[in-house]
C-alpha positions, 0 to 999 in steps of 0.5 A: 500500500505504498504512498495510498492512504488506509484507515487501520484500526485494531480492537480489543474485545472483552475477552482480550482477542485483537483484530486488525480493521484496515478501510473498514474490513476485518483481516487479521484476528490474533491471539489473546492479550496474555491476562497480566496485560488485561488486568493492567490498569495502564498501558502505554500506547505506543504509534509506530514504535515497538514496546522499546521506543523502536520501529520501523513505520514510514508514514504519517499519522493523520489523526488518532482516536482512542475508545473505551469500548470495542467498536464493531466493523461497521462503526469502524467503517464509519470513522474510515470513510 
């Protein structure tokens, strides 16, 4: 996806699962968050670095939003378009 624009969104569901949203369709559901990390009541949340402070994205982040309750594929697609 070289120099085109996408909307990515992950969500966190109850039960700890991630998935990746990219324009608004579902394509990658991953494995548990591990329940030390889900009984956190902080994190740092870190946008194009791994948990060190390293990474390797190349882009521009236009606008960043941040919700307290999973959002469903469709209220995802919303946001993107």
């Amino acid at each position: 996806m070289a120099n085109e624009w996408a909307h990515v969104a992950f969500r966190i569901d109850n039960n700890g699962t991630v998935s990746s949203v990219v324009n608004g369709v579902q394509n990658v559901t991953t494995a548990k968050i591990p329940n030390n990390l889900k009984n956190t009541t902080t994190w740092t949340l870190r946008v194009g670095a791994n948990a060190n402070g390293f990474g390797n994205f190349e882009g521009d982040v236009r606008e960043l939003k941040v919700w307290d309750t999973a959002r469903s594929n469709a209220q995802i697609g919303t946001v993107a378009n």
